[in-house]
VEXVEXDREN-226036 format. One line per 8 residues: number of its first residue (from 1); their letters; for each residue y, x, z of C-alpha. Coordinates in steps of 0.5 Angstrom, whole numbers, padded with zeros to 4 digits. Each point is the difference from the previous one (the first is absolute). Last residue first. Example, Ala and Ser with C-alpha at 12.3 -4.5 7.8 and 13.67 -1.06 7.14 Angstrom:
! VEXVEXDREN-226036
2> SA> -0002,0027,0014; -0007,-0002,0002
! end
This chain:
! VEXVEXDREN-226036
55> XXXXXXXX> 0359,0184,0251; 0004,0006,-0002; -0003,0006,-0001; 0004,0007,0003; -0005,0003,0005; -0004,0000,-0007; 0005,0004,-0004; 0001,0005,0005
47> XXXXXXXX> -0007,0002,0001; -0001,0000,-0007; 0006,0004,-0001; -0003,0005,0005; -0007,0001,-0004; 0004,0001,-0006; 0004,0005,0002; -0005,0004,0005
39> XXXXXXXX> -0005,-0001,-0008; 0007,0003,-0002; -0001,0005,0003; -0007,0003,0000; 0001,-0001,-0008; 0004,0004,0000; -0003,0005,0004; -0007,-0001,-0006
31> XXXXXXXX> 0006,0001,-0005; 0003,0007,0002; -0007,0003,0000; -0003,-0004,-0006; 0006,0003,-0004; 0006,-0005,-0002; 0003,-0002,-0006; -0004,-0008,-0001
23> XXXXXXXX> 0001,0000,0007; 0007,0000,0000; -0001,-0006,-0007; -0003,-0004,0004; 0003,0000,0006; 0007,-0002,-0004; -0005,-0005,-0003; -0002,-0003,0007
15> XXXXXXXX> 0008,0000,0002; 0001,-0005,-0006; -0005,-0004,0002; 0002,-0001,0007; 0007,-0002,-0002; -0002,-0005,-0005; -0005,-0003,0005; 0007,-0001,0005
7> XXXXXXX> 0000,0003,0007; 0005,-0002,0006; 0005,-0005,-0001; -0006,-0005,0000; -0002,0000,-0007; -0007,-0003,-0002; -0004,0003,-0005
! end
């Protein structure tokens, strides 16, 4: 994955394992609200990654 100051594979992957390992503790309430936030996240980080394509 390219680097552009702004994100790194090795980043996202760790913070993936990181929601892994929450989810794995939390009950289908406090997950299901979880994952509502980090869709918003995800959804947002999207946004802010395709205003920032270099051509």
């Amino acid at each position: 994955m390219t680097n552009h100051g702004y994100y790194t594979g090795s980043l996202f992957m760790r913070e993936l394992q990181c929601l892994e390992e929450e989810y794995t503790q939390l009950d289908l309430d406090d997950m299901k609200e979880m994952i509502k936030e980090d869709i918003l996240l995800l959804e947002k980080a999207m946004n802010m990654l395709s205003e920032n394509k270099f051509y």
